[in-house]
C-alpha positions as CSV (number, residue, x, y, z in Angstrom):
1,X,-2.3,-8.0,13.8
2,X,-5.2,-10.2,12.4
3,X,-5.8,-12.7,14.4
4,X,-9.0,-14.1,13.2
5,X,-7.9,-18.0,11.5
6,X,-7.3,-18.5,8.2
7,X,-6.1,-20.8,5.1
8,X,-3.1,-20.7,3.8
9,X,-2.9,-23.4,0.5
10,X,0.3,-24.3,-1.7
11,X,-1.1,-25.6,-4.8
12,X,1.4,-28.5,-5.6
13,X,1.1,-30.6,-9.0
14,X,-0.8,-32.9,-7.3
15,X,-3.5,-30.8,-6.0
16,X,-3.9,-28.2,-3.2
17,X,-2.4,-28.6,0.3
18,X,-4.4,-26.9,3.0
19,X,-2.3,-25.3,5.8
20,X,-3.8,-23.7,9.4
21,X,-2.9,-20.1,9.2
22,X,-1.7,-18.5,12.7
23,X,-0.9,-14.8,11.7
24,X,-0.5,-14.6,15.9
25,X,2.5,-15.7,15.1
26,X,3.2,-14.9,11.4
27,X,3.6,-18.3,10.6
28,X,2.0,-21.7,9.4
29,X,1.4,-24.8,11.2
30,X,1.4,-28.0,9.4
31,X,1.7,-31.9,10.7
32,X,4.3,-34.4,9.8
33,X,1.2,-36.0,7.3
34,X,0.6,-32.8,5.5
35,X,4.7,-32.0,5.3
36,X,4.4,-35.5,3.5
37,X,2.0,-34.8,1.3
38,X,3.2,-31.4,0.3
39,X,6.8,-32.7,-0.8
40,X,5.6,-36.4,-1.5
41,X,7.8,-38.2,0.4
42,X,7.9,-40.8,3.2
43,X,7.1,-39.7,6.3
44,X,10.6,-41.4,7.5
45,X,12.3,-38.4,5.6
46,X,10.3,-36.1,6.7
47,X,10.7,-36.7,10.5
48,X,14.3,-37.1,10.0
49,X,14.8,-34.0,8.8
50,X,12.6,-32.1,11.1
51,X,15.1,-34.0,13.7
52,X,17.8,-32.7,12.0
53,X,16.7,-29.1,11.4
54,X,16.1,-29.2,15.0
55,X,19.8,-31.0,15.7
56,X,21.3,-28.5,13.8
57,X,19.8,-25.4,15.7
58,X,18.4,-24.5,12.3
59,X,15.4,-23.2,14.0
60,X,14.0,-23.4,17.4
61,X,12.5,-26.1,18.4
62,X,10.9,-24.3,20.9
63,X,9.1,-21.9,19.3
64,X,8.5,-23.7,15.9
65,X,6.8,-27.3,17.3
66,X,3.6,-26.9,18.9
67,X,1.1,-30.2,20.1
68,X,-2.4,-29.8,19.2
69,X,-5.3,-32.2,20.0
70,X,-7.4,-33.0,16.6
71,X,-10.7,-34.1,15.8
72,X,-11.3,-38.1,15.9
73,X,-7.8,-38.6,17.6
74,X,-7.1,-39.6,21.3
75,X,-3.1,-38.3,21.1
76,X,-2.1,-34.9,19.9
77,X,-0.6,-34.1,17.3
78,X,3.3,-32.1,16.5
79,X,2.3,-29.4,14.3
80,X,5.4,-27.8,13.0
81,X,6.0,-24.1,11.9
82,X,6.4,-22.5,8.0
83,X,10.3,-22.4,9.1
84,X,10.3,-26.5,9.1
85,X,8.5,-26.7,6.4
86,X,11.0,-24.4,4.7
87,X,13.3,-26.1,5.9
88,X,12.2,-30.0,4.9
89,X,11.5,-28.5,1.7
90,X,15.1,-27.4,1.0
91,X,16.7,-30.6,2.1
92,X,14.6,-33.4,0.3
93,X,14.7,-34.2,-3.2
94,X,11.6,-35.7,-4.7
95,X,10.3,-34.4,-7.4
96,X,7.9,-31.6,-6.0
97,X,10.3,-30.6,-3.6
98,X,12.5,-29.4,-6.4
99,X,9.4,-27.6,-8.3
100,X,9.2,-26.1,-4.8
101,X,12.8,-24.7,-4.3
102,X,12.6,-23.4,-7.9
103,X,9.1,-21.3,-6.8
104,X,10.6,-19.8,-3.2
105,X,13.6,-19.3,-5.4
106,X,11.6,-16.9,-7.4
107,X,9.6,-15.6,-5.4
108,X,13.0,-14.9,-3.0
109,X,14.4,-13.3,-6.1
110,X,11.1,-10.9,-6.9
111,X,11.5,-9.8,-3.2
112,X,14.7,-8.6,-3.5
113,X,15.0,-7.2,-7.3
114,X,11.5,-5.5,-7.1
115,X,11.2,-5.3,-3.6
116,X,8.2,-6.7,-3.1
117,X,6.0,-10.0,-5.0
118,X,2.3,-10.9,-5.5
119,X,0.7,-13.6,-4.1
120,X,-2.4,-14.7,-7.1
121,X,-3.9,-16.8,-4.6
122,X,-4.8,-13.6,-1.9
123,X,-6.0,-11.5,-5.4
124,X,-8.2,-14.5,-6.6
125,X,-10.9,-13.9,-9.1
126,X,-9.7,-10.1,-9.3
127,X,-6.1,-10.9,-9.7
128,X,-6.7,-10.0,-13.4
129,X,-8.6,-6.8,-13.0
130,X,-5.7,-5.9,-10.6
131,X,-3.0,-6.2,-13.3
132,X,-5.0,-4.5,-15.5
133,X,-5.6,-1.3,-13.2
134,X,-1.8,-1.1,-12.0
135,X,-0.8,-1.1,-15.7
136,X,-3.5,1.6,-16.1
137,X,-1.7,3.3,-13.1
138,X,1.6,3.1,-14.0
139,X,0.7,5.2,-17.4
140,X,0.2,8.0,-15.2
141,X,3.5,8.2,-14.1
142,X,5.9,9.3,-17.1
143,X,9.5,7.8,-17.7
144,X,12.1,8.9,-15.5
145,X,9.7,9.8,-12.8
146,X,10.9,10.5,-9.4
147,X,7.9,7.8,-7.7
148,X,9.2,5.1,-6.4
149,X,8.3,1.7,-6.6
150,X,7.8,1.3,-2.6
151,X,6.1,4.5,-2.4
152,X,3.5,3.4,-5.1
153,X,3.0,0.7,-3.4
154,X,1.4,2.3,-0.6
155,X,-1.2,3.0,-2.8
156,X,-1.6,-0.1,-4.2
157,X,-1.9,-0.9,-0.8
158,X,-5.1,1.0,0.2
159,X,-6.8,0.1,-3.1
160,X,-6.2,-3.4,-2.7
161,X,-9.7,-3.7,-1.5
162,X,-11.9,-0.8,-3.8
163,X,-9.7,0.8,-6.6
164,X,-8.1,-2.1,-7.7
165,X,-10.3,-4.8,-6.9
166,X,-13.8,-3.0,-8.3
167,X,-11.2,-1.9,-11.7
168,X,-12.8,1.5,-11.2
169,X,-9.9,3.4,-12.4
170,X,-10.1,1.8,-15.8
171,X,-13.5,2.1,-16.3
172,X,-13.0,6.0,-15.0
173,X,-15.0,5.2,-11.9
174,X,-12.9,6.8,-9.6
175,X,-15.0,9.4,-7.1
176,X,-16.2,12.6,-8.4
177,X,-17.6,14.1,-5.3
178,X,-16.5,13.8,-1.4
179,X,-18.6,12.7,1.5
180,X,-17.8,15.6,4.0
181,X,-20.7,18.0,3.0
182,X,-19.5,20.0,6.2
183,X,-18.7,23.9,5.6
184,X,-15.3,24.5,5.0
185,X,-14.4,28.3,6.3
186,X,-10.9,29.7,6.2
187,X,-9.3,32.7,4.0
188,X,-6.5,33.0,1.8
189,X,-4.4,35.4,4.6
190,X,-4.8,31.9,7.4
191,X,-3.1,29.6,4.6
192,X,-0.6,32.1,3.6
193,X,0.4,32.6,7.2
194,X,0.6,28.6,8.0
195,X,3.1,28.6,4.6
196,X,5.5,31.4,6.3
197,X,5.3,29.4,9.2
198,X,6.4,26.7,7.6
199,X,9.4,28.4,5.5
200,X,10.3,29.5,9.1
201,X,10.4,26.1,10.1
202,X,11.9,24.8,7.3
203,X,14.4,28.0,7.0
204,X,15.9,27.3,10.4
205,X,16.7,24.0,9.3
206,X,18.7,25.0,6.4
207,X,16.2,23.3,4.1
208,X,14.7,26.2,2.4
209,X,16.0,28.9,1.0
210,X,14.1,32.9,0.7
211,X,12.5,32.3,-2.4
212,X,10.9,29.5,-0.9
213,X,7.1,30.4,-1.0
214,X,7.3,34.0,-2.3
215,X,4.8,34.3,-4.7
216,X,5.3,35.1,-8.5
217,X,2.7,37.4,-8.8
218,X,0.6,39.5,-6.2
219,X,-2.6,37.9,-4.8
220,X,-1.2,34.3,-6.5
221,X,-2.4,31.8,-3.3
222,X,-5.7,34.0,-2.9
223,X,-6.5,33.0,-6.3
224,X,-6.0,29.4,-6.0
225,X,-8.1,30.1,-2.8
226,X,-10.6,31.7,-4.7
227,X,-11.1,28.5,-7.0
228,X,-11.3,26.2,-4.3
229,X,-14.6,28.7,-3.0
230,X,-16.3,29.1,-6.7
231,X,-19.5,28.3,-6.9
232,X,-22.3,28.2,-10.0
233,X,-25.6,29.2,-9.7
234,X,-25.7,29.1,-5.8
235,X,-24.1,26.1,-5.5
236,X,-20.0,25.5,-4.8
237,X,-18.4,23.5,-7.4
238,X,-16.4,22.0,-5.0
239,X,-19.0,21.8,-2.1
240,X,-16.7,18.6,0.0
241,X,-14.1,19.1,2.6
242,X,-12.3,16.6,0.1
243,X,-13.0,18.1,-3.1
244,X,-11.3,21.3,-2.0
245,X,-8.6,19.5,-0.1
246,X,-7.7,17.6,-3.4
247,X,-7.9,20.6,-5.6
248,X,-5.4,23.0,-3.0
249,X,-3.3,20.5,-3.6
250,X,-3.5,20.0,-7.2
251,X,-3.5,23.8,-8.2
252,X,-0.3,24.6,-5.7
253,X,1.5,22.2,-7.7
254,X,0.1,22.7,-10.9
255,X,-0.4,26.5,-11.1
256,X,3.1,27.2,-9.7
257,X,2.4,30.3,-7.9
258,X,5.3,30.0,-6.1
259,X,9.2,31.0,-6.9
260,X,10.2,28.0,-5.2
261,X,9.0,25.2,-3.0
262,X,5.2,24.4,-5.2
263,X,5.2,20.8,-4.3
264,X,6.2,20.6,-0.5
265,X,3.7,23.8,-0.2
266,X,0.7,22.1,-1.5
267,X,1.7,19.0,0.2
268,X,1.6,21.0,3.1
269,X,-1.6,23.1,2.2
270,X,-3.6,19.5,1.7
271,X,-2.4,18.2,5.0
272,X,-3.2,21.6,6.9
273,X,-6.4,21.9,5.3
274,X,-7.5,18.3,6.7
275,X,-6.2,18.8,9.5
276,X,-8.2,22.2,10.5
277,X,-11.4,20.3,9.5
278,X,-10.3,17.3,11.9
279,X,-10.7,15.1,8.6
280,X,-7.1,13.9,8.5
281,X,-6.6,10.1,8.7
282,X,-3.0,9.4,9.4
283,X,-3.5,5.8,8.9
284,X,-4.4,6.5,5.2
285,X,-2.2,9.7,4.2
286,X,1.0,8.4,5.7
287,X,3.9,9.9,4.5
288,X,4.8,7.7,1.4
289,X,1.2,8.1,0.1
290,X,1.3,12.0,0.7
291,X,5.3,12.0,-1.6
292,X,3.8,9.9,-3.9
293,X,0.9,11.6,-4.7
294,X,2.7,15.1,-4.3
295,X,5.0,14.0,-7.2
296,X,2.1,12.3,-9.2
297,X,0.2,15.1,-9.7
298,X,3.7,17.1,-10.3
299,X,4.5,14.8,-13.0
300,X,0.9,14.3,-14.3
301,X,-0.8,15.0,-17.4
302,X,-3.0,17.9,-16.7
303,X,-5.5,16.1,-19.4
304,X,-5.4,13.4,-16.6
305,X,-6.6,16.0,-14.2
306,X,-9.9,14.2,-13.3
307,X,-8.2,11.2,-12.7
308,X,-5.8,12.3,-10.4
309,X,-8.3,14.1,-8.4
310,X,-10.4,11.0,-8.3
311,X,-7.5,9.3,-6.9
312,X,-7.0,11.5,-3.9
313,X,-10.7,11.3,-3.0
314,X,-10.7,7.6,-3.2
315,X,-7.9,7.7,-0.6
316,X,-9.9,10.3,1.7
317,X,-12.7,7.8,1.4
């Protein structure tokens, strides 16, 4: 958890409210004076229905009202938590107050059509370069496709701060070459044998069947091995532990070499492949981002094939 301070600010009609931020706590802290302000009221209303948010065991009292010393004051102050001020908000009826229901009312609404909503304020000055890339993002996915909102998220997630924020992907920024320069050894008879250790696995538990990862045609996953090793005049084409983890997992899934099972294989392949070279981040390649990426690059394009291998490498960043 972050526990660095920060500002949290509700821009009311009136002009913007500043609020201390305790993420400690996941919460807000805000006096009687600012609660006034925020929903323009007297502070008589306000105080009466903090009392009665308390009376009615609407919240703790506890745990929501803390006493802080300020600046320039001999007495300390009640600073309540984002739960009162929820709370005030909902039961007074000035004129803000009600501008103020109608926003958590929408925002309450996004959450639980959409599943999640976006806060303009965090984004700031690349809020619109942000909209621009996710609808740039969301082209790549074709109707009907089996990515899921939440799952995409997770991506939106670690771009948040490079992808999305820098509009790379618009402007076809997106990596062309990984950082890991470090050789890269292993033959095409290792990953076949990790793949019929994983049908084993995945046989026993009734979730594969015996054409899972039998190969079409003879020599099928060397090949794609093969590719991954090319190189032109002395050099590899794809000379990053990255670049070939990205393209194992994009030519298992695109090529098809397999009768069944392409996807979860070269899911599999990519993750095994990191993994060897001690190059896996679990933080980053968590399960949603692997599905989601496994099924974008199913579903993709292959004229978008740059892009999507972009993509991955901009995760493995």
């Amino acid at each position: 958890m972050n526990t660095k301070p920060h500002t949290i600010i509700y821009q009311a009609k009136n002009g913007a409210i500043e609020l201390k931020g305790d993420w400690t706590q996941d919460t807000i802290w805000a006096s009687q004076a600012q609660i006034t302000d925020l929903f323009q009221v007297d502070q008589s209303v306000v105080s009466r229905h903090i009392k009665n948010i308390f009376k009615d065991y609407e919240v703790d009292k506890e745990s929501n009202m803390q006493k802080m010393h300020i600046a320039n004051s001999d007495k300390p102050v009640n600073l309540y938590s984002l739960d009162v001020i929820l709370g005030v908000g909902y039961r007074t009826n000035s004129k803000v107050a009600i501008e103020f229901r109608k926003w958590a009312t929408q925002t309450l609404k996004q959450h639980i059509t959409k599943g999640y909503s976006i806060n303009k304020k965090v984004l700031a000055q690349n809020y619109d370069e942000f909209l621009k890339a996710i609808e740039t993002f969301k082209t790549l996915i074709p109707v009907n496709s089996e990515v899921k909102t939440g799952d995409a998220l997770e991506l939106v997630k670690l771009f948040a701060e490079t992808w999305f924020a820098l509009d790379a992907y618009d402007k076809s920024d997106l990596p062309q070459l990984g950082l890991n320069k470090s050789q890269v050894k292993f033959t095409a008879d290792e990953l076949i044998q990790a793949l019929v250790e994983l049908k084993q696995d995945l046989y026993k538990k009734k979730m594969a069947t015996e054409l899972f990862g039998q190969e079409k045609q003879p020599n099928a996953i060397a090949g794609i091995v093969g590719n991954i090793f090319q190189s032109a005049f002395g050099e590899e084409i794809y000379p990053s532990i990255e670049e070939k983890a990205a393209h194992l997992l994009y030519f298992i899934i695109k090529n098809h070499p397999l009768n069944d099972g392409n996807k979860r294989s070269g899911a599999f392949a990519f993750i095994w492949l990191l993994n060897k070279t001690k190059t896996l981040n679990t933080s980053k390649i968590t399960p949603q981002v692997l599905t989601t990426l496994t099924l974008l690059v199913a579903e993709s394009d292959p004229h978008n094939k740059d892009q999507i291998i972009g993509l991955i490498l901009q995760i493995l960043k």
